[in-house]
C-alpha positions in Angstrom: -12.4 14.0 -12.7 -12.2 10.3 -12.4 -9.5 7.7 -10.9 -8.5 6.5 -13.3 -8.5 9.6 -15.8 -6.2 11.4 -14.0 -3.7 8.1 -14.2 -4.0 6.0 -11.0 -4.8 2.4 -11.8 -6.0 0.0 -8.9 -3.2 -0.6 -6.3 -2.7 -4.2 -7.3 -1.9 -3.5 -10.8 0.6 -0.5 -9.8 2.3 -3.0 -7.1 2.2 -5.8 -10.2 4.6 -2.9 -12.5 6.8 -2.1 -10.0 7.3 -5.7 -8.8 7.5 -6.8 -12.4 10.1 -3.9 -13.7 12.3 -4.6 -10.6 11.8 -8.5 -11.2 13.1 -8.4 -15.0 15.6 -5.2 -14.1 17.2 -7.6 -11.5 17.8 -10.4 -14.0 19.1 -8.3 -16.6 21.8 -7.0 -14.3 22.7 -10.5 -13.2 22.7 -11.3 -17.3 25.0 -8.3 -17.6 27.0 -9.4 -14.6 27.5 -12.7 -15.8 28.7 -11.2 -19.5 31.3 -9.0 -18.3 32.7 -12.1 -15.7 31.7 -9.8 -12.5 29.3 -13.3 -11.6 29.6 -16.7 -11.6 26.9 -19.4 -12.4 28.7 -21.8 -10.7 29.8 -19.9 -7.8 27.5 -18.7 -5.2 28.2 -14.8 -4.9 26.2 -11.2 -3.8 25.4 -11.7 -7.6 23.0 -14.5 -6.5 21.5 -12.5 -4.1 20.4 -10.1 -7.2 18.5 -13.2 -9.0 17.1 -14.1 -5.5 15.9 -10.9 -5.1 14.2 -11.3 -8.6 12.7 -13.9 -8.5 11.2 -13.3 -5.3 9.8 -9.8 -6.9 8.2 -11.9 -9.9 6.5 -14.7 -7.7 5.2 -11.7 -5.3 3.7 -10.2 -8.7 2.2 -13.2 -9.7 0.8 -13.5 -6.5 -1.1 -10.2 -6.7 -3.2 -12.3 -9.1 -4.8 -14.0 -6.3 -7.3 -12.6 -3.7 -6.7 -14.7 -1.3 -2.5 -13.7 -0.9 -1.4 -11.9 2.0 -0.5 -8.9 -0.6 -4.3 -8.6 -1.3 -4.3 -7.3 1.9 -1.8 -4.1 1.2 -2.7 -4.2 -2.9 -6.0 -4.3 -3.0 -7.5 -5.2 -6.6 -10.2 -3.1 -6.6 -12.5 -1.0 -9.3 -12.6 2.8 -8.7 -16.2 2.3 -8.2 -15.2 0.0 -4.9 -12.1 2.7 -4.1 -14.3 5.4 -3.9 -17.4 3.7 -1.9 -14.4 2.9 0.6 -13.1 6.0 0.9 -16.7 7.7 1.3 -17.2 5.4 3.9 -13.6 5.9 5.5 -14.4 9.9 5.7 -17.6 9.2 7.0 -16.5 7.0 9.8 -14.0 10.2 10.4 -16.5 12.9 10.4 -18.7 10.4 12.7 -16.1 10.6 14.9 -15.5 13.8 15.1 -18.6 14.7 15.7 -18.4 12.6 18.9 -15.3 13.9 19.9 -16.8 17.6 19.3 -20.0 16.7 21.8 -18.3 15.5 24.1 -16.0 18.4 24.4 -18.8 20.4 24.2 -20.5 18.7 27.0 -17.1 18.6 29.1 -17.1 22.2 28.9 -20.6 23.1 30.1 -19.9 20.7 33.2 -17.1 22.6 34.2 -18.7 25.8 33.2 -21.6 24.7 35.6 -19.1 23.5 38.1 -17.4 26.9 38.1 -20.3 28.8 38.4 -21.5 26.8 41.6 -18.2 27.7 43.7 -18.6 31.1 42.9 
């Protein structure tokens, strides 16, 4: 079963969503806020803190659109071809390791075996 069958997109365009729905949800409160009289345009309130909130959440999603923002970093925009030759090469940096942790324990043990065996 593929990635993206199974309904993961890349990370980027997940983060882009979320940061987009809570971008736009933001503003529509503040739009609601402002109809009902609970916020003023005029008059700096927690309500602005909403629409700051949003816009920062829409520029950070736009941003997602460029490789070289420090959100490429944490989103990265790549195929499922590049996710999955990173993740083979994660798990075999793991199992390398391993390995050398195993041999060495391995060889830790036969030392002291050896070491045992001498005072006895």
């Amino acid at each position: 079963m593929s990635v993206t069958s199974a309904g993961m997109d890349e990370p980027s365009k997940a983060a882009k969503r979320v940061l987009l729905g809570t971008g736009f949800g933001l503003i529509l409160l503040c739009g609601f806020a402002i109809i009902e009289g609970r916020m003023q345009v005029n008059e700096i309130g927690i309500g602005h803190l909403f629409l700051i909130t949003a816009i920062i959440c829409l520029t950070m999603s736009k941003m997602l659109d460029y490789q070289t923002s420090f959100l490429s970093e944490y989103f990265p925009n790549e195929t499922e071809k590049e996710l999955k030759l990173r993740v083979d090469e994660e798990m075999n940096q793991m199992n390398y390791e391993n390995r050398v942790g195993n041999a060495w324990a391995e060889l830790e043990s036969k030392v002291l075996a050896t070491e045992i065996g001498a005072e006895e």
